[in-house]
C-alpha positions as CSV (number, residue, x, y, z in Angstrom):
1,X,30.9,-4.7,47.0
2,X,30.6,-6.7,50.3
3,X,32.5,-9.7,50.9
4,X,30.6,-12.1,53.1
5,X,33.6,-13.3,55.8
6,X,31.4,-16.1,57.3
7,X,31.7,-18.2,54.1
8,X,34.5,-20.0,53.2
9,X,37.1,-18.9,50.5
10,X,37.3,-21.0,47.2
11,X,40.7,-20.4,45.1
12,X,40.2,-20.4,41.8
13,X,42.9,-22.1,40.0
14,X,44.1,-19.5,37.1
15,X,46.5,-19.6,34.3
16,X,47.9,-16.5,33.0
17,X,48.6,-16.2,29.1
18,X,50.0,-13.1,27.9
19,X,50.1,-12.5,24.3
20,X,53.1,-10.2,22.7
21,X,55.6,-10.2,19.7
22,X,57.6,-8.5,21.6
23,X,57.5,-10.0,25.7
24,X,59.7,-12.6,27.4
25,X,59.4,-13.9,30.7
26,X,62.2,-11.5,31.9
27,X,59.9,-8.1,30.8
28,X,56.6,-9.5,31.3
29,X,55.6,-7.0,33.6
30,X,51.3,-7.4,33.0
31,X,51.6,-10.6,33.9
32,X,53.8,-10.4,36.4
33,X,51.3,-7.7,37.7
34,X,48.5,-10.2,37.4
35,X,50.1,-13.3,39.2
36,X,50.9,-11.4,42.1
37,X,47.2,-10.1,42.7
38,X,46.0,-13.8,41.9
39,X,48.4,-15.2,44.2
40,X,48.1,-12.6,47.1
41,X,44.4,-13.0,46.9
42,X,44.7,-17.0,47.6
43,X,44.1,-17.8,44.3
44,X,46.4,-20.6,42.6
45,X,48.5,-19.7,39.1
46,X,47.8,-23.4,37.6
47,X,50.4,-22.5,34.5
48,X,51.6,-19.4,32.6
49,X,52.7,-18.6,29.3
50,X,53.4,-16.2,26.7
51,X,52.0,-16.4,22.6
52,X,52.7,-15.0,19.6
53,X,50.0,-12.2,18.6
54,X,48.3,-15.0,16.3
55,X,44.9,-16.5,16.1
56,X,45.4,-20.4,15.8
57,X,48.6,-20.1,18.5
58,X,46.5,-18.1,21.0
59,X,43.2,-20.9,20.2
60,X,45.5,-23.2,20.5
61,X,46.6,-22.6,23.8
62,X,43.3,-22.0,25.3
63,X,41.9,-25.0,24.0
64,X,44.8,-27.1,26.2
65,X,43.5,-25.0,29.3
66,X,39.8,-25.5,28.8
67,X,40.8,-29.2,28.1
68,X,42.7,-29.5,31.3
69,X,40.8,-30.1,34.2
70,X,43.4,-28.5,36.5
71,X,42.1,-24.3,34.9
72,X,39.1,-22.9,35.8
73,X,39.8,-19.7,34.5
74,X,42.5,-18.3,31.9
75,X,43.1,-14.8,32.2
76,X,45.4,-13.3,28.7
77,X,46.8,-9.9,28.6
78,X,48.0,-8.5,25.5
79,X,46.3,-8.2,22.1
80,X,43.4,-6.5,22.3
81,X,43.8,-3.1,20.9
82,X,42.4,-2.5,17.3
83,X,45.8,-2.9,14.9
84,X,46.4,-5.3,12.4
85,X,48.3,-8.2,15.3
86,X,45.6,-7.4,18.0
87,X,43.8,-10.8,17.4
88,X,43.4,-12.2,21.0
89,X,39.4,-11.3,20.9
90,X,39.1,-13.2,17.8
91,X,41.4,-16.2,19.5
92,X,38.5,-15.9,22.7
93,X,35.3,-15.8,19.8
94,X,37.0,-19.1,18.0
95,X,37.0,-21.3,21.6
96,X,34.1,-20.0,23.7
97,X,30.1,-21.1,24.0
98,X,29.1,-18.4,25.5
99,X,30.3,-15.0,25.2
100,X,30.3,-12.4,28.7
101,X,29.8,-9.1,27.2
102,X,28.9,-7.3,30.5
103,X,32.7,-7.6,31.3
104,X,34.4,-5.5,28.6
105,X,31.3,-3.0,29.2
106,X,32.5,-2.9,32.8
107,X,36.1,-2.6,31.8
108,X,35.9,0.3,29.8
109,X,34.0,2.3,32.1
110,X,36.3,1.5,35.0
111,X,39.5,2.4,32.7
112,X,37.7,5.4,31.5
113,X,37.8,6.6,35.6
114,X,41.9,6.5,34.7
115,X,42.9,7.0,30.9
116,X,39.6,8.8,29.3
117,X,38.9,8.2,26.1
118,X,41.5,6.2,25.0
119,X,39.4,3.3,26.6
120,X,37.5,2.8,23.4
121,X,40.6,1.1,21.8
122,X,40.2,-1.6,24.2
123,X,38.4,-4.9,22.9
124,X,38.6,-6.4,26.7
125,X,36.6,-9.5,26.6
126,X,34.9,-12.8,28.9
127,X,33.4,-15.5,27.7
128,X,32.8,-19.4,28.9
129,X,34.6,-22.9,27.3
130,X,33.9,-26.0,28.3
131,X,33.3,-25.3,31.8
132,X,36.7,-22.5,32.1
133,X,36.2,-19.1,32.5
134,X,38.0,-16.5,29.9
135,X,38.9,-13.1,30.8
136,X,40.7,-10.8,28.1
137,X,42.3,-7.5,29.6
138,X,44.6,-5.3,27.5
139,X,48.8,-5.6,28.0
140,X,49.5,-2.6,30.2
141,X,50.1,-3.0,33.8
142,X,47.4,-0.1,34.4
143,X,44.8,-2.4,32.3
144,X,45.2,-5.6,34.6
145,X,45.3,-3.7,37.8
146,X,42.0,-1.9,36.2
147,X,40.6,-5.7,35.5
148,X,42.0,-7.5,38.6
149,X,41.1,-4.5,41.4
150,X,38.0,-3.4,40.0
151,X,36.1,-6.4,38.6
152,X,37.9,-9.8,38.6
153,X,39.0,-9.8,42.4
154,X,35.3,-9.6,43.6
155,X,34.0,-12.0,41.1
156,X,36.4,-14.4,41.4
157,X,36.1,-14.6,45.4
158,X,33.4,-17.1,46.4
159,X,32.3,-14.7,49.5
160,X,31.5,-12.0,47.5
161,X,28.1,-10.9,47.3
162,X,25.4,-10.5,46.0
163,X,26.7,-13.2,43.3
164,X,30.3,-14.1,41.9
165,X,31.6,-16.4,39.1
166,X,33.0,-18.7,41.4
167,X,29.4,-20.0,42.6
168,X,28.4,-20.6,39.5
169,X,31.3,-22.9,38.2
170,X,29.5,-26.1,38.6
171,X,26.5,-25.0,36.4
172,X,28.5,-23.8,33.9
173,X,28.4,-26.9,31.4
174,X,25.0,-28.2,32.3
175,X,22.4,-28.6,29.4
């Protein structure tokens, strides 16, 4: 899609949350993956964590983001296949007004273009809170390059056209 070079760039201030059992900071390797696209784009990484693969711990911590007035958007890898601990859509659905379900739609067809059927055990999610955007992409790197490259990139960069999130962040809490 076109980007529009004779309008200025916004950076989107994003915080990264990836959620694993398993992950540290030193193997982190989605959202390692993620920050450098954010980052290289001219995007801002406003704070980054990892959470347990738990409901209340992962609403928690997007409830502190949406609260802060420092995150637009909140991008989590991690928990969104279909086994018992994948709970991060459930997390998303217990925090958001409104839920964006053109983006996991997109998401799978895009990541069906590189793994096939296996796409279908992906519960990638969007949704707004409070005025924040929330984007949920599965744990591998493969899935955030997927969400980053083919989707997220454009609609988080304020020239993109026709429309992108980022023009419609001051709307997003009016009545």
């Amino acid at each position: 899609m076109p980007i529009d070079d004779t309008l200025p760039f916004h950076p989107v201030r994003i915080a990264v949350l990836t959620v694993s059992d398993t992950r540290s900071a030193a193997d982190d390797r989605s959202g390692d993956t993620l920050v450098e696209r954010l980052t290289a784009t001219g995007h801002v990484l406003a704070d980054r964590t990892i959470v347990r693969d738990d409901v209340g711990r992962i609403a928690a911590q997007l409830s502190r983001w949406i609260d802060n007035p420092e995150v637009d958007c909140i991008i989590a890898t991690g928990g969104t296949g279909v086994t018992g601990r994948d709970v991060t859509p459930e997390a998303f659905a217990q925090v958001w007004d409104k839920e964006i379900p053109g983006f996991g739609e997109l998401f799978r067809w895009l990541s069906y273009k590189t793994i096939g059927t296996s796409t279908v055990q992906s519960r990638a999610t969007a949704g707004v809170a409070g005025g924040t955007y929330l984007f949920a992409l599965p744990g591998s790197t493969g899935a955030v390059k997927d969400g980053w490259d083919g989707i997220l990139r454009d609609q988080l960069d304020s020239r993109h056209r026709p429309c992108n999130f980022v023009e419609l962040m001051p709307r997003l809490t009016e009545r």
